[in-house]
C-alpha positions in Angstrom: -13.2 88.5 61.9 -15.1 88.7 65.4 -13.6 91.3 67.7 -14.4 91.2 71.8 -14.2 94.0 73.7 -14.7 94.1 77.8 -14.3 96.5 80.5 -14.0 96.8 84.6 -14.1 100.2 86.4 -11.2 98.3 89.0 -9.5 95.2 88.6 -11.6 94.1 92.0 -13.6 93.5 89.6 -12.4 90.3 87.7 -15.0 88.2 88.3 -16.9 90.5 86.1 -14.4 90.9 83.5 -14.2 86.7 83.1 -17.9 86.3 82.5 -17.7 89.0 79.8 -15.1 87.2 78.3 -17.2 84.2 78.5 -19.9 86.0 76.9 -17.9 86.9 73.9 -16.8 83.7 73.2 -20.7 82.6 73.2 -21.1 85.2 70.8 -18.3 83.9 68.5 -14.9 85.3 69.1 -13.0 82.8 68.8 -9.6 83.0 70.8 -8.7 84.8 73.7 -6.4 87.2 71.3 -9.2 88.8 69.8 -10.7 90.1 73.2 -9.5 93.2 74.2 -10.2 94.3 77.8 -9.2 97.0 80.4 -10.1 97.9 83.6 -11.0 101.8 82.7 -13.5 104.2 83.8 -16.1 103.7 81.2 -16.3 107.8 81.0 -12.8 107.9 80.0 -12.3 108.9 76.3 -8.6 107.5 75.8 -8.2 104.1 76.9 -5.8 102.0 75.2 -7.4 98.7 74.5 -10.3 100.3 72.7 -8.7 102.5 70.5 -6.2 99.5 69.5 -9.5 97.7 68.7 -11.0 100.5 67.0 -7.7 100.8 64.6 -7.3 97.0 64.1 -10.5 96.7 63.0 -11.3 96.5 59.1 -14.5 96.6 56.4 -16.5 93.4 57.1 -15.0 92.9 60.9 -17.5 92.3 63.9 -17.1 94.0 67.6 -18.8 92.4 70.1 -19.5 93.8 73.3 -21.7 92.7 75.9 -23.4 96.2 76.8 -23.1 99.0 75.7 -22.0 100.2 79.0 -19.2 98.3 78.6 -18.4 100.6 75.4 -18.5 103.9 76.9 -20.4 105.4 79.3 -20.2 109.1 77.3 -23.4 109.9 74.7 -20.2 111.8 73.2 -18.0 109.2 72.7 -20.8 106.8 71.9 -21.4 108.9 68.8 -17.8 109.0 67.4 -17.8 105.0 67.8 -20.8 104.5 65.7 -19.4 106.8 63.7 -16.2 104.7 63.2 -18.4 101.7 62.7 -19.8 103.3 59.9 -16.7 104.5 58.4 -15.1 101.4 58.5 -18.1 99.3 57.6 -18.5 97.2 60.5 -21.2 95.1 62.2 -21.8 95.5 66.3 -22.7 92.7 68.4 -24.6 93.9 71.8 -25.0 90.9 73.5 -25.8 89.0 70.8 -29.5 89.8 70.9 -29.1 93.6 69.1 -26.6 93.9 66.0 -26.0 96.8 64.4 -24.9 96.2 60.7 -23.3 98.7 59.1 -21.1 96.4 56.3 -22.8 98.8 53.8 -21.6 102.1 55.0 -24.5 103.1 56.4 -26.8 102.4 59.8 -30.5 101.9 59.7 -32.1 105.3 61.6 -34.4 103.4 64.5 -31.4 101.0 65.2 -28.6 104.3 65.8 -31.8 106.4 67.6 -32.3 102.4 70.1 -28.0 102.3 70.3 -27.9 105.9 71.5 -30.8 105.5 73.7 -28.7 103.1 75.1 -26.0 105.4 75.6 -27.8 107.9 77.3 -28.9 105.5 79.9 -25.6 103.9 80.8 -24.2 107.9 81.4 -27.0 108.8 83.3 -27.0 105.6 85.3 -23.3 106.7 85.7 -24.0 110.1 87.2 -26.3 109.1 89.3 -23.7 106.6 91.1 -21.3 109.2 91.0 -23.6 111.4 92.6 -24.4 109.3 95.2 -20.9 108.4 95.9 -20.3 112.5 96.7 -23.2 112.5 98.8 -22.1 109.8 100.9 -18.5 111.2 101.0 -19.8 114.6 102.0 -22.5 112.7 105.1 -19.3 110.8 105.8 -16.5 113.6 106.2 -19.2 115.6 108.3 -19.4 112.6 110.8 -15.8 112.7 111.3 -15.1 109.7 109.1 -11.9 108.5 106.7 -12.6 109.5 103.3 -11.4 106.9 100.8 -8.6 104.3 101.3 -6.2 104.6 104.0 -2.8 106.5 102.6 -0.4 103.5 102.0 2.6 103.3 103.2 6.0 101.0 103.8 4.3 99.2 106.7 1.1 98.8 104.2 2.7 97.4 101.1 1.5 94.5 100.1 3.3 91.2 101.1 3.3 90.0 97.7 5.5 92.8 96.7 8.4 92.4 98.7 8.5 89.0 97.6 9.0 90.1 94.2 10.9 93.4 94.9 14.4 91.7 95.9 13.9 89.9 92.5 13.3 93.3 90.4 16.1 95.4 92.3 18.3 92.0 91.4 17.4 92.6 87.4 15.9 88.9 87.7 12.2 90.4 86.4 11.4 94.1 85.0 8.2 96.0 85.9 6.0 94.6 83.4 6.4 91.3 84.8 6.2 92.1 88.1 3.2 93.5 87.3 1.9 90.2 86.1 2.8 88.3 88.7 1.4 90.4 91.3 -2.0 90.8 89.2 -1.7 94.5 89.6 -1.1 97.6 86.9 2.0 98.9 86.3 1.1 101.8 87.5 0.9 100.7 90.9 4.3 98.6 90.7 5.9 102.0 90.3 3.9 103.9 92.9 5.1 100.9 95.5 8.6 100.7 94.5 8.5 104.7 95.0 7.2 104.4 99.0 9.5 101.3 99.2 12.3 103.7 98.3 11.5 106.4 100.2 13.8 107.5 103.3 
């Protein structure tokens, strides 16, 4: 079985996320089922959808990923999922032109050394953005400037949710779904209906 997996920093970034998708299925997954996809911090060790694809996954299954960026962006926890692919005896996909076959327990030394190469660049890469975004926080708070998004508030809710929010306090749809509708997490849904509430 072919396994997808795909990730977004923010869900602003869907476009992105869709033409991953589209990439997996190009490199053989066959039904949208066996994509799993988040929009996570690629630094993050615990997201959800990845460690659901990591235990699904059995001897002779295929992941693949477009990048591996889209993997992690930790050396450390780059390290722990080759690992895992070796344990379990499974084959990565990096956008279909580098595979990694490990259906015999073990991983070819020059191919883990390239894969971790890899790995090292997509962290750096990341620190060097995140760098620059404090740098440019720091040059903006010392001119005076808003740091970040404005606090939201009642008046700032979006529309879309108080067109659903009569229909959850009515029992007519739960969070979950009103998280679907409005294309947001649930996370968020909670975090409105808790300014909505407020006196």
């Amino acid at each position: 079985m072919i396994y997808g997996y795909a990730r977004c920093s923010t869900n602003e970034e869907r476009q992105d996320i869709d033409r991953q998708k589209r990439e997996l299925y190009a490199l053989g997954v066959t039904d949208d089922k066996y994509i799993y996809w988040e929009y996570e911090s690629g630094t993050k060790d615990d997201r959800a959808e990845l460690q659901k694809l990591m235990d699904i996954v059995s001897e002779g299954d295929a992941i693949a990923t477009t990048e591996v960026s889209r993997l992690t962006r930790s050396t450390k926890r780059l390290c722990e999922i080759l690992q895992t692919i070796k344990d379990k005896k499974l084959i990565l996909d990096i956008g279909g032109s580098f595979r990694v076959d490990c259906s015999k327990g073990e991983m070819d030394p020059m191919t883990e050394g390239m894969v971790k190469m890899w790995g090292v660049f997509a962290e750096m890469e990341r620190n060097i953005i995140s760098q620059r975004v404090k740098s440019g926080m720091k040059n903006a708070a010392a001119k005076g400037k808003q740091i970040g998004r404005p606090e939201t508030t009642k008046d700032r809710l979006p529309d879309k949710f108080w067109k659903y929010y009569q229909m959850y306090k009515s029992g007519d749809i739960n969070i979950s779904e009103m998280a679907r509708i409005m294309d947001c997490s649930r996370v968020s849904v909670y975090k409105y209906i808790k300014i909505a509430e407020m006196d």
